[in-house]
N, CA and C atoms of all chains as a GROMACS GRO file, in nm:
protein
  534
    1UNK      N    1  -5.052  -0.004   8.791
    1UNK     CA    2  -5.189  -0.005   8.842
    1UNK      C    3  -5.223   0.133   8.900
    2UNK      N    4  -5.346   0.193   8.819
    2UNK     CA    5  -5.357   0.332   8.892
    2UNK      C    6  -5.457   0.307   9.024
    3UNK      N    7  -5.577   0.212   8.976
    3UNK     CA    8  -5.650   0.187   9.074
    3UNK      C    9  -5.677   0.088   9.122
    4UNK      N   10  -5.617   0.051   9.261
    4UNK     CA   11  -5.634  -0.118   9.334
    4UNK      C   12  -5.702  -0.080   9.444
    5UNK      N   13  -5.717  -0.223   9.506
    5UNK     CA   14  -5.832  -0.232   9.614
    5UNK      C   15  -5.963  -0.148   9.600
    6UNK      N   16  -5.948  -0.074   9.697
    6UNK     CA   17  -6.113  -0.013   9.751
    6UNK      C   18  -6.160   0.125   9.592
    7UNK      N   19  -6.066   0.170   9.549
    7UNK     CA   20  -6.059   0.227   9.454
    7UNK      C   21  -6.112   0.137   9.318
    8UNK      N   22  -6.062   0.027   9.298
    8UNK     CA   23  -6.158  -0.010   9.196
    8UNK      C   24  -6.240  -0.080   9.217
    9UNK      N   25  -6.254  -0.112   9.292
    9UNK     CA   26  -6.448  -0.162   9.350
    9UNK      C   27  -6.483  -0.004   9.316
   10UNK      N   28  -6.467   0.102   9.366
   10UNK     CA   29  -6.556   0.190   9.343
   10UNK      C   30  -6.588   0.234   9.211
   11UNK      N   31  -6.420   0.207   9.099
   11UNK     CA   32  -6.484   0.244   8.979
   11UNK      C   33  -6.568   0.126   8.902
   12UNK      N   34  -6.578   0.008   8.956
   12UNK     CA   35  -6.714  -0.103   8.929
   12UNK      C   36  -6.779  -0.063   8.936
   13UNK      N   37  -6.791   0.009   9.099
   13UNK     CA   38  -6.992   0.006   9.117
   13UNK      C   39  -7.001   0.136   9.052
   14UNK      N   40  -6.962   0.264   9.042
   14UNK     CA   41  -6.987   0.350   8.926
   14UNK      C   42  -7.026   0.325   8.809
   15UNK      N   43  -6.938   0.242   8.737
   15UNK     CA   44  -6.971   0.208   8.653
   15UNK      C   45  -7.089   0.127   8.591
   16UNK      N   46  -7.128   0.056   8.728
   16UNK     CA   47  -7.229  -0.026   8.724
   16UNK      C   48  -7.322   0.014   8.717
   17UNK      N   49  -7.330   0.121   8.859
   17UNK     CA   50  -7.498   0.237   8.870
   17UNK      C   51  -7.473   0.318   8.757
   18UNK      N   52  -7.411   0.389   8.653
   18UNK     CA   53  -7.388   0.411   8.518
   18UNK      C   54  -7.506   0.377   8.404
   19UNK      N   55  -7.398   0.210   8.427
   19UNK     CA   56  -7.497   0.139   8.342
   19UNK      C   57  -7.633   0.120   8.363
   20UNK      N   58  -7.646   0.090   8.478
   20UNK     CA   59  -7.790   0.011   8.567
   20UNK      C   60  -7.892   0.196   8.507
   21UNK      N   61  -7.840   0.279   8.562
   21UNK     CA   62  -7.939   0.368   8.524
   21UNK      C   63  -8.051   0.392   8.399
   22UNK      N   64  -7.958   0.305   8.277
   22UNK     CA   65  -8.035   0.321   8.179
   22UNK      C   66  -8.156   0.265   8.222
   23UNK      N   67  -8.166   0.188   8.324
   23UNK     CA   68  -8.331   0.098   8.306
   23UNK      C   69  -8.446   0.208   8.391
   24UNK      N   70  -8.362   0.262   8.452
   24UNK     CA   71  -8.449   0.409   8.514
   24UNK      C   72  -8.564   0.462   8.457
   25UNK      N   73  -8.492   0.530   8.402
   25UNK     CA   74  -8.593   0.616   8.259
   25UNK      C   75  -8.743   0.539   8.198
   26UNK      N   76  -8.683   0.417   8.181
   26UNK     CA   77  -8.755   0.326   8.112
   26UNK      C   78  -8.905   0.255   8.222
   27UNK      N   79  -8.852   0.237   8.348
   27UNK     CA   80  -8.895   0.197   8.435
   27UNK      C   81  -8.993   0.337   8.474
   28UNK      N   82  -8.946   0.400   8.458
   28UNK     CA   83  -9.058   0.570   8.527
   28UNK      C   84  -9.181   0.599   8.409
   29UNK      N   85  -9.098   0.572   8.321
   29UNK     CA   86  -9.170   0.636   8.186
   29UNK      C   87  -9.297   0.494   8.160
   30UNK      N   88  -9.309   0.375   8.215
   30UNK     CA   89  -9.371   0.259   8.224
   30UNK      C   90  -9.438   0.281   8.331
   31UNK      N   91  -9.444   0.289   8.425
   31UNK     CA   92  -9.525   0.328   8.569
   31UNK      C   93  -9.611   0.464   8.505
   32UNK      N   94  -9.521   0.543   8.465
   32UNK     CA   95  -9.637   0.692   8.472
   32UNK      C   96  -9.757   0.673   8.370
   33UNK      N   97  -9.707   0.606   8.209
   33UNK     CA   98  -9.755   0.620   8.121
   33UNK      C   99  -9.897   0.492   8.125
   34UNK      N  100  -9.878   0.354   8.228
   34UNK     CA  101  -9.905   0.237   8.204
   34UNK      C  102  -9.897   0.126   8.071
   35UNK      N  103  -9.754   0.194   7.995
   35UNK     CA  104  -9.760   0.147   7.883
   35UNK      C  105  -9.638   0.071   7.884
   36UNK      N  106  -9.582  -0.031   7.820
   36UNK     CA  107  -9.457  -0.098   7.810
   36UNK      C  108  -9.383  -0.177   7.680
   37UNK      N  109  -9.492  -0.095   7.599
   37UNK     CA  110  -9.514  -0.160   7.453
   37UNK      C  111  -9.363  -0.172   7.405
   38UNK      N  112  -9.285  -0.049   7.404
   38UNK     CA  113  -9.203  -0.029   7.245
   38UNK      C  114  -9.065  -0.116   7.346
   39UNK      N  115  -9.111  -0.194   7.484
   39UNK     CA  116  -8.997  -0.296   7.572
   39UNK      C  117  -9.075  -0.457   7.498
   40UNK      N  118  -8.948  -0.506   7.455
   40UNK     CA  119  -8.943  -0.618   7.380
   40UNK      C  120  -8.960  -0.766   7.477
   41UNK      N  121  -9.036  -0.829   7.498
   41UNK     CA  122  -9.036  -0.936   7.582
   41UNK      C  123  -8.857  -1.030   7.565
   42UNK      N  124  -8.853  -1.021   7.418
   42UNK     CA  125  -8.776  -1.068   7.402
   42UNK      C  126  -8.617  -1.021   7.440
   43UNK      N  127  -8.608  -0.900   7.432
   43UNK     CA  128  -8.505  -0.838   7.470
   43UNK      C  129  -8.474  -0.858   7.614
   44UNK      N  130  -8.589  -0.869   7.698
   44UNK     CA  131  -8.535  -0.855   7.883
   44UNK      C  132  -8.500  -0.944   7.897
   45UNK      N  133  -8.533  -1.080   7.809
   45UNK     CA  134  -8.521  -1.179   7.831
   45UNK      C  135  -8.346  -1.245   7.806
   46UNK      N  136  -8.335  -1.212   7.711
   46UNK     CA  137  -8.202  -1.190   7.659
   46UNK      C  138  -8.094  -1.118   7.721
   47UNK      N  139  -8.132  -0.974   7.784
   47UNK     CA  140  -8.026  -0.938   7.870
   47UNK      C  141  -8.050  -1.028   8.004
   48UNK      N  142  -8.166  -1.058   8.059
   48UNK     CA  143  -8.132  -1.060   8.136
   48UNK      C  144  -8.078  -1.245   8.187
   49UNK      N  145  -8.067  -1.298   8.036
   49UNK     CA  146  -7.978  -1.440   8.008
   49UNK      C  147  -7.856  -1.387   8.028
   50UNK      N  148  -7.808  -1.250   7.963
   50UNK     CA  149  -7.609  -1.221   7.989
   50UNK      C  150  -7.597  -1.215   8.087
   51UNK      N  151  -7.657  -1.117   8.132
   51UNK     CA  152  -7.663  -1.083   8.293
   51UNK      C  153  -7.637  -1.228   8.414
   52UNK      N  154  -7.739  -1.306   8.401
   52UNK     CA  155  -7.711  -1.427   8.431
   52UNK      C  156  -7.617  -1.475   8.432
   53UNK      N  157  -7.559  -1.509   8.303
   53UNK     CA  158  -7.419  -1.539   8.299
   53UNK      C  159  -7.320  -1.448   8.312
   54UNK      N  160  -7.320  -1.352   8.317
   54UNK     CA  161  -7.198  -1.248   8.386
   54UNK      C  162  -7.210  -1.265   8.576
   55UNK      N  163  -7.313  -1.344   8.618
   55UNK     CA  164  -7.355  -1.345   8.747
   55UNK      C  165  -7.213  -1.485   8.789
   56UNK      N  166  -7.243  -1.577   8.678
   56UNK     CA  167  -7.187  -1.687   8.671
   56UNK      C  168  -7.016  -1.658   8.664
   57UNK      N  169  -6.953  -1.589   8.594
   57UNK     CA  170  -6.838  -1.521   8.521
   57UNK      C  171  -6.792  -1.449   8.672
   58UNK      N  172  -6.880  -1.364   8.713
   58UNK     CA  173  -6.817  -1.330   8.840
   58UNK      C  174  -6.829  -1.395   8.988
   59UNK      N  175  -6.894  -1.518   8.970
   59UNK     CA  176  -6.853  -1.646   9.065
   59UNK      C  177  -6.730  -1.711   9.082
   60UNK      N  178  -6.725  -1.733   8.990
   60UNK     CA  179  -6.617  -1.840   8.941
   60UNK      C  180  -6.492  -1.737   8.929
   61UNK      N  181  -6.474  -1.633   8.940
   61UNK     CA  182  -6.381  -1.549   8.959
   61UNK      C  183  -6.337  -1.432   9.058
   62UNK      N  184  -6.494  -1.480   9.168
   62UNK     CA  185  -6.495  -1.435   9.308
   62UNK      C  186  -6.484  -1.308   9.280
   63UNK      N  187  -6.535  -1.227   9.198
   63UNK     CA  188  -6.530  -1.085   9.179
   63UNK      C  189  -6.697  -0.989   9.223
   64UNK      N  190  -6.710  -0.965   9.353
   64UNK     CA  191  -6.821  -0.913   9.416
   64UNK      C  192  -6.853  -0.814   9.306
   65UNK      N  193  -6.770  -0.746   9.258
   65UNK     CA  194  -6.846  -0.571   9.173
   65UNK      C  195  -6.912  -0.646   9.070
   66UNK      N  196  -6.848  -0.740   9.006
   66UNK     CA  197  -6.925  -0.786   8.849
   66UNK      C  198  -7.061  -0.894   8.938
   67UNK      N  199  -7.092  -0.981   9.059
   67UNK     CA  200  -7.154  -1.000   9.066
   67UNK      C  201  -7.306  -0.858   9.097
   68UNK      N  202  -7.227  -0.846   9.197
   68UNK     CA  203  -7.326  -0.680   9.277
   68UNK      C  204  -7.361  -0.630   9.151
   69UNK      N  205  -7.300  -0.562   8.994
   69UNK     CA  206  -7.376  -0.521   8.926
   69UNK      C  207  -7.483  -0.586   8.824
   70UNK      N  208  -7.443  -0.712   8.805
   70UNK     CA  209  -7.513  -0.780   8.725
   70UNK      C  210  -7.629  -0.806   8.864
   71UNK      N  211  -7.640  -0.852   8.949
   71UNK     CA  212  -7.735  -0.909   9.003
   71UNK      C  213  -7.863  -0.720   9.072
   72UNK      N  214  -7.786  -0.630   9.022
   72UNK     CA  215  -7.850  -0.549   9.044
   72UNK      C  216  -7.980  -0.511   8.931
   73UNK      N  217  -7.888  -0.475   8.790
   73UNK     CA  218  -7.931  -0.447   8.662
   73UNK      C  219  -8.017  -0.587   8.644
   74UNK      N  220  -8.002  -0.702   8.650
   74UNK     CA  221  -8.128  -0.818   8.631
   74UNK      C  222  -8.238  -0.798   8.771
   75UNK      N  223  -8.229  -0.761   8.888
   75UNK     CA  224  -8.359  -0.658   8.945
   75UNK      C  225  -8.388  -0.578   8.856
   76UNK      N  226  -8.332  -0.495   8.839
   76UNK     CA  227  -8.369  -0.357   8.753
   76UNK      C  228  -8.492  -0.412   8.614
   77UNK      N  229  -8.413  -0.538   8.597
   77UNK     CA  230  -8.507  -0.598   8.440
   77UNK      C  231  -8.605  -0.672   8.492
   78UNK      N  232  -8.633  -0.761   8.644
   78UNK     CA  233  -8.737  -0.804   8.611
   78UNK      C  234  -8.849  -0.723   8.734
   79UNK      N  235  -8.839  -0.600   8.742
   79UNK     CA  236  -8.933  -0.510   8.785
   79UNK      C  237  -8.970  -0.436   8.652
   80UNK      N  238  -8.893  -0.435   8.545
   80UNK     CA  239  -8.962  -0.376   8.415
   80UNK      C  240  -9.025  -0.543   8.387
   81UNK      N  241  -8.980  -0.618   8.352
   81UNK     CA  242  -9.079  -0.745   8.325
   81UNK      C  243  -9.218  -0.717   8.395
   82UNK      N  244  -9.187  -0.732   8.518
   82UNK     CA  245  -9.310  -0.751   8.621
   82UNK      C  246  -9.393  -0.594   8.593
   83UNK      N  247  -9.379  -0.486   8.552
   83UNK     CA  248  -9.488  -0.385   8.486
   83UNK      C  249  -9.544  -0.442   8.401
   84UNK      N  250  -9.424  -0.443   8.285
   84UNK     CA  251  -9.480  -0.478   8.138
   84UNK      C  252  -9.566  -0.582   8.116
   85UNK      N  253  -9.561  -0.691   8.198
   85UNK     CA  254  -9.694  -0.820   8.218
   85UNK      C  255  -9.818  -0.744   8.284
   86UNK      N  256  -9.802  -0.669   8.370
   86UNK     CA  257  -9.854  -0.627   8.477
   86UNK      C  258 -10.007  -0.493   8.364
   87UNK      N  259  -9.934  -0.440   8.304
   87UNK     CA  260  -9.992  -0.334   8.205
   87UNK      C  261 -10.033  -0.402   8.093
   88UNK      N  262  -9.988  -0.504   8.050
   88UNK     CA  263 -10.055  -0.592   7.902
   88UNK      C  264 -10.170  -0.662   7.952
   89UNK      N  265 -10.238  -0.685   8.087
   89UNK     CA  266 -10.348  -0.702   8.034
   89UNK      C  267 -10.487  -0.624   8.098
   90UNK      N  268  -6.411  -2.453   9.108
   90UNK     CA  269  -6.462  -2.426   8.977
   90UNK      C  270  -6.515  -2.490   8.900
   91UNK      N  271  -6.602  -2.450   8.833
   91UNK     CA  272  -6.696  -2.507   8.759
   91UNK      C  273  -6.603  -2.526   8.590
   92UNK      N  274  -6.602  -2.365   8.589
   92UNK     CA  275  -6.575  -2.290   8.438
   92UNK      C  276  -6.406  -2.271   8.478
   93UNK      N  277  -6.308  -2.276   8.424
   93UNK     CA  278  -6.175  -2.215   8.438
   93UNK      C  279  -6.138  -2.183   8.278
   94UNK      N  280  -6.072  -2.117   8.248
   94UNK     CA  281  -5.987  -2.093   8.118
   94UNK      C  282  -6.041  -2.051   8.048
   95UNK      N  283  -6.075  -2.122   7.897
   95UNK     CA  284  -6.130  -2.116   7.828
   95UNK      C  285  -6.260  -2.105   7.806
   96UNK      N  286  -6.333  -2.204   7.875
   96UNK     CA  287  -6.475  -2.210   7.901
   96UNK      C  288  -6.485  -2.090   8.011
   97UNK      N  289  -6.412  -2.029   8.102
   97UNK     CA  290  -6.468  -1.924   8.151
   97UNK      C  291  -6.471  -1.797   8.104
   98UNK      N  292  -6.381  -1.803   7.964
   98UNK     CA  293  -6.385  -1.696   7.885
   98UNK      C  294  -6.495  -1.709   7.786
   99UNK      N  295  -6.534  -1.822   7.776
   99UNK     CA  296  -6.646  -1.859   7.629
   99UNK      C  297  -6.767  -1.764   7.755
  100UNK      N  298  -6.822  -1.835   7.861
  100UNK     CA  299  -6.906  -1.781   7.950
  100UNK      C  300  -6.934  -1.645   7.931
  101UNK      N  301  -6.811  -1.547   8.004
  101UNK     CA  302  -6.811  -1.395   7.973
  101UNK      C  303  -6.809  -1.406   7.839
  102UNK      N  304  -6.762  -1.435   7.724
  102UNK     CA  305  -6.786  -1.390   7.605
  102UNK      C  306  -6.949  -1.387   7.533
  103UNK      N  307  -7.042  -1.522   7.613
  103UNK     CA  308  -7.144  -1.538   7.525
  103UNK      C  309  -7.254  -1.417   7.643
  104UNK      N  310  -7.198  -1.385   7.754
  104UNK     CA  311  -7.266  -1.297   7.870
  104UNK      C  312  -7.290  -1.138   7.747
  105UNK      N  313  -7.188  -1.139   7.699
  105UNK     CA  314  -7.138  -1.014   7.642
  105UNK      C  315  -7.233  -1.003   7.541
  106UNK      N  316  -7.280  -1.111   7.456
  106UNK     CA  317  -7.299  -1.094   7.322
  106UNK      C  318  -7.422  -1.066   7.334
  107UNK      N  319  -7.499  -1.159   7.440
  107UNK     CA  320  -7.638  -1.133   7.486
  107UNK      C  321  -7.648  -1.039   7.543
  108UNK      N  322  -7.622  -0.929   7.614
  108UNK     CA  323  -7.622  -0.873   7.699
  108UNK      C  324  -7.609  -0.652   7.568
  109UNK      N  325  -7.482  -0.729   7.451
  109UNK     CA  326  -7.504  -0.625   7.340
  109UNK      C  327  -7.630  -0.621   7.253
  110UNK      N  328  -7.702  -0.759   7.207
  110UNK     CA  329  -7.745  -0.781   7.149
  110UNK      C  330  -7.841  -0.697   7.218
  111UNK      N  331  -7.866  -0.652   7.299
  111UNK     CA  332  -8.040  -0.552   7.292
  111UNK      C  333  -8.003  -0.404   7.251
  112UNK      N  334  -7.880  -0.381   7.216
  112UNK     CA  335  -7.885  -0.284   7.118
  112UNK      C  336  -7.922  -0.291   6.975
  113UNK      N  337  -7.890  -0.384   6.942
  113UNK     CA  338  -7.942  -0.443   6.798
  113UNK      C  339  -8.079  -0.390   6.709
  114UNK      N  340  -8.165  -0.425   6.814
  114UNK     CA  341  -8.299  -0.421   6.756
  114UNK      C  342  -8.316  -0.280   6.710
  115UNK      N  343  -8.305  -0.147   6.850
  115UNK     CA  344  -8.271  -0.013   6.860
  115UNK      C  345  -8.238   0.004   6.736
  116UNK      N  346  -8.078  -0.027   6.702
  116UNK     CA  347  -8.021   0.020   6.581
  116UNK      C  348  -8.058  -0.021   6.490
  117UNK      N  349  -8.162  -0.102   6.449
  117UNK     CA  350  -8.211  -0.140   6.299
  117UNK      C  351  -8.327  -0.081   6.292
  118UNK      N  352  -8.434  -0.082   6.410
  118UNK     CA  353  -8.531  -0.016   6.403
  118UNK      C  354  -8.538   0.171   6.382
  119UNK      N  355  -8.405   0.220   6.382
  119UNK     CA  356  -8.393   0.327   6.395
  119UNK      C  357  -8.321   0.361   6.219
  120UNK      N  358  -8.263   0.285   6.211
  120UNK     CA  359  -8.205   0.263   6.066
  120UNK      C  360  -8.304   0.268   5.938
  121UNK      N  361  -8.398   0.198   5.985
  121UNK     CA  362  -8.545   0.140   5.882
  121UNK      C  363  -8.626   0.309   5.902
  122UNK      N  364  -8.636   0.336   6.021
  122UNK     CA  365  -8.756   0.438   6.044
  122UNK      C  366  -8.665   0.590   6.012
  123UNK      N  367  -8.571   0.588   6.020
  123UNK     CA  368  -8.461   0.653   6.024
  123UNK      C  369  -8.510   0.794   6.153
  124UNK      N  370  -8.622   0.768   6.265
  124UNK     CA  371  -8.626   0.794   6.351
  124UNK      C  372  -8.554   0.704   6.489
  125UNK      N  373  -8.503   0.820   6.570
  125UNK     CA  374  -8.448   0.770   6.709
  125UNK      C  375  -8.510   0.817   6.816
  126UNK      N  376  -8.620   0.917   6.793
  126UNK     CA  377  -8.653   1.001   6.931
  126UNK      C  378  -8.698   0.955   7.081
  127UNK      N  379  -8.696   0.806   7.052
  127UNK     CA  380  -8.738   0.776   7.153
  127UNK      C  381  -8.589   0.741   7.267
  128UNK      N  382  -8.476   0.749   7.152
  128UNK     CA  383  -8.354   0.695   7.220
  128UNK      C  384  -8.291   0.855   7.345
  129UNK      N  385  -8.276   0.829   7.458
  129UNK     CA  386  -8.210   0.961   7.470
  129UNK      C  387  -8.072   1.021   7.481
  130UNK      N  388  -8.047   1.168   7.472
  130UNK     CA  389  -7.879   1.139   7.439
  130UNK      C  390  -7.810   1.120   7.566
  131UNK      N  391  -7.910   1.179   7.692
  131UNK     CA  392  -7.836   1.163   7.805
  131UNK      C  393  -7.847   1.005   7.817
  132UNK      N  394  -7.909   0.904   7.836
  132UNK     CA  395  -7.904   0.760   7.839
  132UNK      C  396  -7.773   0.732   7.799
  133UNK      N  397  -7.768   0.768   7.653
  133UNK     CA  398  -7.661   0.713   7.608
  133UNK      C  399  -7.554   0.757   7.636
  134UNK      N  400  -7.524   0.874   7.704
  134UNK     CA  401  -7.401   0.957   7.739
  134UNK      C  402  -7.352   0.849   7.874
  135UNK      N  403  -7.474   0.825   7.959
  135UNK     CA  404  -7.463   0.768   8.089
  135UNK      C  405  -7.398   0.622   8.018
  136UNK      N  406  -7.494   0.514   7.981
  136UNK     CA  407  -7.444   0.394   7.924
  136UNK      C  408  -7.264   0.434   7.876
  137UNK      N  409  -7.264   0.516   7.819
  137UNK     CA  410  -7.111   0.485   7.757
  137UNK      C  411  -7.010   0.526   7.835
  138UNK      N  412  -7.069   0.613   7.937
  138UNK     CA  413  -6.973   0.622   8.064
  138UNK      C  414  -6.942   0.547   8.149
  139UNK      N  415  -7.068   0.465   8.187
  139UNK     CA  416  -6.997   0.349   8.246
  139UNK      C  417  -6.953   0.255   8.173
  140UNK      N  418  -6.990   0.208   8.027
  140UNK     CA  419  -6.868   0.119   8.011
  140UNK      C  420  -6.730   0.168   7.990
  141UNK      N  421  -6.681   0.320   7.956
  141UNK     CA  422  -6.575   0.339   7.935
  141UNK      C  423  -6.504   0.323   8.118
  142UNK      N  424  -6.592   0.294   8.203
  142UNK     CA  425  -6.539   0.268   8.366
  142UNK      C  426  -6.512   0.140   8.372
  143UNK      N  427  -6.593   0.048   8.292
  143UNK     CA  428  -6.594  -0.072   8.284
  143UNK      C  429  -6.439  -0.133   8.246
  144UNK      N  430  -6.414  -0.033   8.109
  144UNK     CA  431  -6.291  -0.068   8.062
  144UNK      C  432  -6.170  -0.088   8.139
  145UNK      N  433  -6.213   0.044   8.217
  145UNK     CA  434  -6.086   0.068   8.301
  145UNK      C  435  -6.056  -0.007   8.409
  146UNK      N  436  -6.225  -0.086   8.459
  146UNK     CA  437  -6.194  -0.178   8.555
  146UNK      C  438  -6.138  -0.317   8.528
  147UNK      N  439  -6.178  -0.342   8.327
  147UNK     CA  440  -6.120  -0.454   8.289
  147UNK      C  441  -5.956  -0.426   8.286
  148UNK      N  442  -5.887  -0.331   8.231
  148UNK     CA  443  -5.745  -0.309   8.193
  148UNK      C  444  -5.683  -0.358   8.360
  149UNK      N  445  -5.706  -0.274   8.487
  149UNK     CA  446  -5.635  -0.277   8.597
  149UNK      C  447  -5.657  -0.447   8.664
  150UNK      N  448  -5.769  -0.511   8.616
  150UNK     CA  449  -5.777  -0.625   8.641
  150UNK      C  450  -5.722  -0.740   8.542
  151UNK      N  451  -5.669  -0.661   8.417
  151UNK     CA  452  -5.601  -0.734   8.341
  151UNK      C  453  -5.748  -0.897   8.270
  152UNK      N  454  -5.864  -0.797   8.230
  152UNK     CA  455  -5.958  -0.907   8.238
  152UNK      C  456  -6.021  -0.855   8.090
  153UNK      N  457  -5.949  -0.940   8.031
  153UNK     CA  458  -5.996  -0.918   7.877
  153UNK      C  459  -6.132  -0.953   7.806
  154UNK      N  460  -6.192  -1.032   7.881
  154UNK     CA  461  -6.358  -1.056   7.862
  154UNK      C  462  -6.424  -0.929   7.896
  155UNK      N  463  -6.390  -0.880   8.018
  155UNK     CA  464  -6.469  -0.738   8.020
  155UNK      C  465  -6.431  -0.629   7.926
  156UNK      N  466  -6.342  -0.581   7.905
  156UNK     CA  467  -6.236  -0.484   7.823
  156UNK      C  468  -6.310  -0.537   7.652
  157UNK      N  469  -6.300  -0.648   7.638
  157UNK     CA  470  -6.368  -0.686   7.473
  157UNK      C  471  -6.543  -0.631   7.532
  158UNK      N  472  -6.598  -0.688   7.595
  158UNK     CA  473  -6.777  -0.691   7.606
  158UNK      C  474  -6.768  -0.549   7.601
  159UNK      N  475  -6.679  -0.473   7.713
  159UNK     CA  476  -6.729  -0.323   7.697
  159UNK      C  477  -6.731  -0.229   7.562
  160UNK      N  478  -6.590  -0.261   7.512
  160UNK     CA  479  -6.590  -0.181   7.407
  160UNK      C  480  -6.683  -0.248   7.292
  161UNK      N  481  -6.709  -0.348   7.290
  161UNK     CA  482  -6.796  -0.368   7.194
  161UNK      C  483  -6.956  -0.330   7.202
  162UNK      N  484  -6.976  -0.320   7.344
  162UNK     CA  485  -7.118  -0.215   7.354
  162UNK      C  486  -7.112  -0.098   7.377
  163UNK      N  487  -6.985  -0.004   7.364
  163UNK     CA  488  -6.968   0.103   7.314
  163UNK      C  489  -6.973   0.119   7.188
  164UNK      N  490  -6.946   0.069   7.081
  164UNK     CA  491  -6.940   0.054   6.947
  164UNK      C  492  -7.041   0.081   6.917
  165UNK      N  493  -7.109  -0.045   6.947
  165UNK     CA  494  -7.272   0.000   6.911
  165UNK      C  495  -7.364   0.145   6.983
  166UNK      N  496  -7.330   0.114   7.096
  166UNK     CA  497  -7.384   0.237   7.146
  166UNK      C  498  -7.334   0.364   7.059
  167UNK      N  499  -7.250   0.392   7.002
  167UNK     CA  500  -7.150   0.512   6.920
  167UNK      C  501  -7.253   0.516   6.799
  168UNK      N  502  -7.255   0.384   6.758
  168UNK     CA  503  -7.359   0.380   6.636
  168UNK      C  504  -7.495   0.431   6.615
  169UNK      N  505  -7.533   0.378   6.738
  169UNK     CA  506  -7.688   0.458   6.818
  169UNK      C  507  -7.667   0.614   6.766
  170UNK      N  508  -7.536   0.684   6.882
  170UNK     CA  509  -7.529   0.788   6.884
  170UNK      C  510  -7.503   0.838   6.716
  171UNK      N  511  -7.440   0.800   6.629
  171UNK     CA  512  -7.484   0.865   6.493
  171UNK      C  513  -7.562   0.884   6.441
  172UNK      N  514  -7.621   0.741   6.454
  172UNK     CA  515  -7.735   0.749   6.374
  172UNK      C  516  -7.844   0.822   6.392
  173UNK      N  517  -7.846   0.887   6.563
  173UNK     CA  518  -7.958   0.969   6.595
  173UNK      C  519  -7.930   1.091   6.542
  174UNK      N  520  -7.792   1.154   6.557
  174UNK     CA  521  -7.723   1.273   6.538
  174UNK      C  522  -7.739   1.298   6.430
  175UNK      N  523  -7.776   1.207   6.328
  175UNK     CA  524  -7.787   1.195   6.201
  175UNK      C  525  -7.923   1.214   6.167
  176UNK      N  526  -8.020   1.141   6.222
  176UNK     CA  527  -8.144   1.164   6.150
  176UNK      C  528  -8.207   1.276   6.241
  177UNK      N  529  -8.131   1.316   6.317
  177UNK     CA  530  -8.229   1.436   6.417
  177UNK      C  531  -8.212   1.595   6.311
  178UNK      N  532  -8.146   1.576   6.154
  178UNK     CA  533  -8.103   1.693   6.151
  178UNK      C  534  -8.222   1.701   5.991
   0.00000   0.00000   0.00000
């Protein structure tokens, strides 16, 4: 084991704000532009069903980093939801 | 527990599939148009960094649902990355 305890919680949540960042971009570029078109209703919807269940996955396995990032990145998706409704009409 | 064993691996496994699957669309729509410009390379540099953190948090946790989900949305993400590398020229 190279990294236990407090060390790999940290390479979780790295990894997590990593991931989570992609919705950044997307989220700025939707606010500035008021546009949210080429974001798929269907797609947020869908991640944010895994997400869900990775919420579930890290319950049941008492693992805070996989909850903390999933329950972060599904914020992250439904503040792009809540534009993208918000700008369609 | 709700989920243990098997069914808590089916859980993370179907978290995973939904959660890849919004690369999908990306890579076909980019395939067909054989444009990507909207994809960016830093996004994708970031995304594949944290799952290659991801990995590492699955290996030390010995948690093969994460270690499979990650590398398999690296895969695709890799694919992304050709195919842009590819039609950007």
């Amino acid at each position: 084991m190279i990294f236990e305890g407090i060390w790999l919680t940290l390479v979780g949540s790295i990894a997590s704000a990593l991931v989570s960042s992609s919705f950044i971009p997307q989220i700025i570029k939707g606010y500035r532009t008021k546009k949210l078109e080429d974001v798929s209703y269907l797609l947020m919807i869908l991640i944010s069903a895994g997400m869900s269940l990775w919420i579930v996955y890290g319950i049941e396995k008492q693992d805070y980093v996989i909850i903390g990032a999933n329950v972060t990145t599904i914020g992250l998706n439904m503040l792009l939801l809540t534009l993208k409704i918000k700008y369609s009409h």
